[in-house]
N, C-alpha and C positions, 0 to 999 in steps of 0.2 A: 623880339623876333624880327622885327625889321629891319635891326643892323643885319641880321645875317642873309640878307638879297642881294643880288649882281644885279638885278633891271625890275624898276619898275615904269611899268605902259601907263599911257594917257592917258586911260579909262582909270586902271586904281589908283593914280593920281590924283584924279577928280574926285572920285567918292572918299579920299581920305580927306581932301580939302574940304569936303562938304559934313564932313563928319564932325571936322574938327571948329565949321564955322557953326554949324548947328545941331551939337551930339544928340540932343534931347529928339529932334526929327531924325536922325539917325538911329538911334536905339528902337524908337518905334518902328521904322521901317525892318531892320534888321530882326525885330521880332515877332515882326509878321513875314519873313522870310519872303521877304521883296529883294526879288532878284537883282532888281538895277543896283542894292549895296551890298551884292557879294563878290567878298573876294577870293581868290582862289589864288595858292602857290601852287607853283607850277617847277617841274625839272627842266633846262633852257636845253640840252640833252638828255632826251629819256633813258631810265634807267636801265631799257632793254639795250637800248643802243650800247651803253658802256659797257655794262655784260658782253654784249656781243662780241665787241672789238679786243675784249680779255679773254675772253674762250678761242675766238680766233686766231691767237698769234699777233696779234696788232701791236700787244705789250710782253717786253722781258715779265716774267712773275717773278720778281722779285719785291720786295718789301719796298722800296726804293722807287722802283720804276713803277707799280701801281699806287704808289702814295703821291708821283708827281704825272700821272695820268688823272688821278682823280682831280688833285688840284687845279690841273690846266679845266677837265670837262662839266665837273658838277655844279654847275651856277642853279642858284633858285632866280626863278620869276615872281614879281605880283601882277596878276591881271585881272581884271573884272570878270564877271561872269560869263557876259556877252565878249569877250575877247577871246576865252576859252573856248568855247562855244563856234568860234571862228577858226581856230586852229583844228576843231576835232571835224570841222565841216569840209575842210579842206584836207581831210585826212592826213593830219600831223599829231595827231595825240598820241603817238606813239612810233613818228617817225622822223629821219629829218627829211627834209626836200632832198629831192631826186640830184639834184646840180649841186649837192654840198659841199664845199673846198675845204672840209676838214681843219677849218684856220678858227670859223666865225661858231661860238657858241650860242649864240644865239638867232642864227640864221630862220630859224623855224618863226620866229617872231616876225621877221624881215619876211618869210615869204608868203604870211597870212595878213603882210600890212597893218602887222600891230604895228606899233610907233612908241615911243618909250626914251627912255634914260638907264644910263648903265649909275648902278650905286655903289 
């Protein structure tokens, strides 16, 4: 499942490095559902958002032109918990930022100061 992600943040960066230097403390933690080793995928654009912009006229509906809308907008994230948690606090869990240039898919990450790598 991790091939299929466009960005993963700093945070689940770290807990998969830490997982992997010491699974055995990780499995424990994870099964006492400690938060500091969850991870969460995430839509880099929410799903409402894309709906939206296809009900609205943004896209030809054609087979074509929503098969290459989808490809340019649905990227998955990996973020930690606490990075989720940052995004839904700053009320983006279901939106993108107000200033969005319609270019960066991942803007929402950029404007809750997640930090990250595109994959």
């Amino acid at each position: 499942m991790l091939d299929a992600l466009d960005f993963r943040s700093a945070g689940a960066s770290a807990i998969l490095e830490n997982a992997a230097r010491d699974p055995a403390t990780y499995q424990r933690r994870f099964a006492a559902r400690d938060r500091n080793v969850k991870l969460v995928v995430d839509h880099a654009v929410p799903i409402g958002v894309i709906v939206a912009a296809l009900f609205a006229g943004d896209v030809e509906l054609t087979r074509a032109s929503i098969g290459a809308y989808l490809n340019r907008w649905y990227r998955l994230g990996l973020l930690s918990h606490h990075e989720d948690a940052s995004l839904n606090a700053q009320g983006l869990r279901a939106a993108m930022p107000v200033k969005w240039d319609r270019e960066n898919p991942f803007a929402r990450y950029e404007a809750a100061g997640i930090r990250g790598a595109h994959v």
